[in-house]
C-alpha positions as CSV (number, residue, x, y, z in Angstrom):
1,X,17.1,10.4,17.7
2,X,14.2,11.3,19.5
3,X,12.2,8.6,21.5
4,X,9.4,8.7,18.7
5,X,12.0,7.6,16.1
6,X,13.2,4.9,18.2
7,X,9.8,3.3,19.2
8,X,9.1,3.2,15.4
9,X,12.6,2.2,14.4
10,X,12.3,-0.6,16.7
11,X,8.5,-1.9,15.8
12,X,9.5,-1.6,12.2
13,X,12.7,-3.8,12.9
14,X,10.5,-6.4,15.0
15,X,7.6,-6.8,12.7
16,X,10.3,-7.0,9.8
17,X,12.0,-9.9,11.2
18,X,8.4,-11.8,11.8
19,X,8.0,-11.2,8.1
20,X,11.3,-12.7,7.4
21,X,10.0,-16.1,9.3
22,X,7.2,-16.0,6.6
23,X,7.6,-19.0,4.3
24,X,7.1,-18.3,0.5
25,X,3.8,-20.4,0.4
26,X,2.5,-18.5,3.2
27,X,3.4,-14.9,1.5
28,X,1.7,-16.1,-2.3
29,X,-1.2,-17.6,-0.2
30,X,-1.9,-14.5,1.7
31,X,-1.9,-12.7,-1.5
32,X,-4.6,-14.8,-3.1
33,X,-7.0,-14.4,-0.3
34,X,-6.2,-10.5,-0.1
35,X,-6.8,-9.8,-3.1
36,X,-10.6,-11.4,-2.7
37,X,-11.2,-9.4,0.0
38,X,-10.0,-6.4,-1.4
39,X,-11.7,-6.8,-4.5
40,X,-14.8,-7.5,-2.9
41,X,-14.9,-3.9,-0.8
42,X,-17.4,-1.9,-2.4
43,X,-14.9,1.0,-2.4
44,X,-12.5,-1.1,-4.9
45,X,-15.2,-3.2,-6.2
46,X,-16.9,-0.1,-8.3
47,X,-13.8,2.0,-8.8
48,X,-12.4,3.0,-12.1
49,X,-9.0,3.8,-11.3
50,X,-7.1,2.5,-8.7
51,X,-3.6,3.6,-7.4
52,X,-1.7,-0.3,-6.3
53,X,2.0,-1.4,-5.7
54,X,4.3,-4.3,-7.1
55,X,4.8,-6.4,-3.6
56,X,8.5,-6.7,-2.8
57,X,10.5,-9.1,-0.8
58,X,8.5,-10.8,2.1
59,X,5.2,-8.1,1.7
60,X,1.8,-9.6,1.3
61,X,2.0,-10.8,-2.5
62,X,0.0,-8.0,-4.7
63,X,0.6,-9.4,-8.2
64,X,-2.8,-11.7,-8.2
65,X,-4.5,-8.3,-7.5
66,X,-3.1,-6.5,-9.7
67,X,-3.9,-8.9,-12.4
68,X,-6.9,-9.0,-11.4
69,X,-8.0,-5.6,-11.3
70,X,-6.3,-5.0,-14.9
71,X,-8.6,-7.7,-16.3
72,X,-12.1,-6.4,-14.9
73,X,-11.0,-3.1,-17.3
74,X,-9.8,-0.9,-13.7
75,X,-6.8,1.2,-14.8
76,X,-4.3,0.4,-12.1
77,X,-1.3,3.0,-11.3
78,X,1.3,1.9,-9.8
79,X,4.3,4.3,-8.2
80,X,7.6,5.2,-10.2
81,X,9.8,5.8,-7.1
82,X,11.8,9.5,-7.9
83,X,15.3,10.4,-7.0
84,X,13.8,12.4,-3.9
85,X,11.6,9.5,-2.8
86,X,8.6,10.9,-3.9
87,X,6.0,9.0,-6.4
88,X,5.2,9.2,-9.8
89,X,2.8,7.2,-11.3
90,X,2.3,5.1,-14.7
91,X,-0.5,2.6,-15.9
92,X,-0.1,-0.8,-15.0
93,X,-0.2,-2.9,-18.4
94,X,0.7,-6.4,-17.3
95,X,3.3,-8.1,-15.3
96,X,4.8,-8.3,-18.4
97,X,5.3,-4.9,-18.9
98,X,7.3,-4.2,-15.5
99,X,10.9,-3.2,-15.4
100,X,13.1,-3.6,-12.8
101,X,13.7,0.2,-11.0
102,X,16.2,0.7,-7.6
103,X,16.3,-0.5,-4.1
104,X,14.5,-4.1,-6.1
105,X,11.1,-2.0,-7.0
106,X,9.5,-3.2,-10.2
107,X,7.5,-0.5,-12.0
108,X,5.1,-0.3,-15.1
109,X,7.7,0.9,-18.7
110,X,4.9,2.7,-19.8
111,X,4.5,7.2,-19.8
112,X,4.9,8.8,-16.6
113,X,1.8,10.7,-15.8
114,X,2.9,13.0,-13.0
115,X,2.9,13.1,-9.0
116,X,-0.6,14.2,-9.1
117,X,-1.9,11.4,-11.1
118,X,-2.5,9.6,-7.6
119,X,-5.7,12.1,-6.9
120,X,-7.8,10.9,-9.6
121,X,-7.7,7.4,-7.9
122,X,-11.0,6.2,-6.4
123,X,-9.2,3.9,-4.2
124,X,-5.7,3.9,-3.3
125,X,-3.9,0.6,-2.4
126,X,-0.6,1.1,0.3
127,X,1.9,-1.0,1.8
128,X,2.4,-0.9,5.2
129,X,4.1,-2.8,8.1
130,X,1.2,-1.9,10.7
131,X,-1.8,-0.1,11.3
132,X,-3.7,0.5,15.0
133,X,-7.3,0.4,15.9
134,X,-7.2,4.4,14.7
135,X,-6.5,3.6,11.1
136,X,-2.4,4.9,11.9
137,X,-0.4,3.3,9.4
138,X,3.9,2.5,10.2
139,X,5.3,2.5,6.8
140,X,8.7,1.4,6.1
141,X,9.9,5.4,7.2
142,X,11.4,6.9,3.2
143,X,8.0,8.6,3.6
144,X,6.8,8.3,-0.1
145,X,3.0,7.2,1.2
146,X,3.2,10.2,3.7
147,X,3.6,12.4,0.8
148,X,0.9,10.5,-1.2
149,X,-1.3,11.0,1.7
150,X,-0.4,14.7,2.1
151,X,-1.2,15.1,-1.5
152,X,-4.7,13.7,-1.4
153,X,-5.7,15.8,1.4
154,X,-4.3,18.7,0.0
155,X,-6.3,18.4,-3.6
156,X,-9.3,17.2,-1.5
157,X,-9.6,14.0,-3.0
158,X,-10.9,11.5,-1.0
159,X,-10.4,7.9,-2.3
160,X,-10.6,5.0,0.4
161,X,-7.3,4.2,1.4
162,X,-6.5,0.8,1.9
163,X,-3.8,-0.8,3.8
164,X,-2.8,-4.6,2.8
165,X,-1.2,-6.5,5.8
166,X,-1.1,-9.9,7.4
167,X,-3.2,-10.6,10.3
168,X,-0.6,-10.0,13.0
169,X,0.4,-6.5,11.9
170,X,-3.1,-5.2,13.0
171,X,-1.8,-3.4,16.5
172,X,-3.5,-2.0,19.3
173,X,-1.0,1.5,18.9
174,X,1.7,2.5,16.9
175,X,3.8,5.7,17.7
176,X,2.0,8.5,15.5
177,X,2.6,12.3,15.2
178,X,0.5,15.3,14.5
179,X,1.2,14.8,10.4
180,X,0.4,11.1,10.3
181,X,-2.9,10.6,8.7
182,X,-5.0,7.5,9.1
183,X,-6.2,5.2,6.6
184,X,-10.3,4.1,6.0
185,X,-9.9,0.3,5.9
186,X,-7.2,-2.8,6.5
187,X,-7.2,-5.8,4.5
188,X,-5.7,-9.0,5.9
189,X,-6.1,-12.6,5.3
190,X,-8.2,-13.0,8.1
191,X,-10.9,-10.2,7.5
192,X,-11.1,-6.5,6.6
193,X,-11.8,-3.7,9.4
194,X,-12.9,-0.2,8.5
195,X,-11.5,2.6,10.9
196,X,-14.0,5.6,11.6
197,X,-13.1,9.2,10.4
């Protein structure tokens, strides 16, 4: 394991066990006032499709956005996790309408509409542990947002990309390589802060 890998398999490890501290209140309250601010960026605000995620475990509660969203007409995706830990994507319908999937993911029951759906997005919604004064985002490491993000750039689209956190996982630096590519804007209880190109 290279000292990279460690540094990032230790952060993720530390800020998990903060998050594990969280009390439930805390996590469904954070997830009311997120989805406020996220809905009132202009870049979500006035978009017409927008790729989210079903929260899991002690993450910043998305369901209130997501409901949210669906009811202002938006067509939400949301990620259909594949054997090979890459993403697939189907139309959020309702919380009514998700099925439990592996590793405790819930996902929409509806038609899959392909890996590349996530390029038509006009804003694209990830989960995240951390993100740095650059924009760098730590995922949890399986990679599937890397692949989203390398997918976007490759097809030039250019949706924002917006990282949902709590207030404490906005860092000053987190181990980055070459590949890593930033996101435009972080969303946390406390505020929102945009990242330059």
């Amino acid at each position: 394991m290279s000292g990279y890998d460690g540094r990032k398999r230790a952060l993720r490890r530390t800020l998990l066990d903060v998050r594990a501290q969280l009390p439930a209140g805390e996590i469904q309250a954070a997830g009311a006032v997120l989805a406020r601010r996220a809905l009132a960026l202009p870049e979500v605000a006035g978009a017409g499709t927008v790729a989210a995620y079903v929260s899991v475990g002690r993450e910043p509660s998305t369901l209130a956005l997501l409901d949210q969203l669906h009811a202002a007409g938006v067509r939400v995706l949301l990620p259909v996790l594949l054997p090979d830990d890459d993403l697939d994507w189907a139309a959020y319908d309702g919380a009514e309408n998700l099925v439990p999937a592996g590793r405790g993911l819930r996902e929409p029951a509806g038609p899959r509409l392909g890996p590349q759906a996530v390029t038509g997005a006009d804003a694209v919604l990830l989960p995240g542990l951390a993100v740095d004064r650059r924009g760098m985002r730590l995922g949890r490491g399986g990679g599937s947002y890397d692949r989203v993000l390398e997918r976007l750039a490759k097809a030039g689209a250019r949706p924002a990309k917006v990282v949902l956190l709590y207030d404490a996982e906005v860092l000053a630096e987190v181990p980055a390589e070459e590949h890593d590519r930033p996101v435009d804007v972080a969303v946390t209880p406390g505020g929102v802060r945009r990242f330059a190109p």
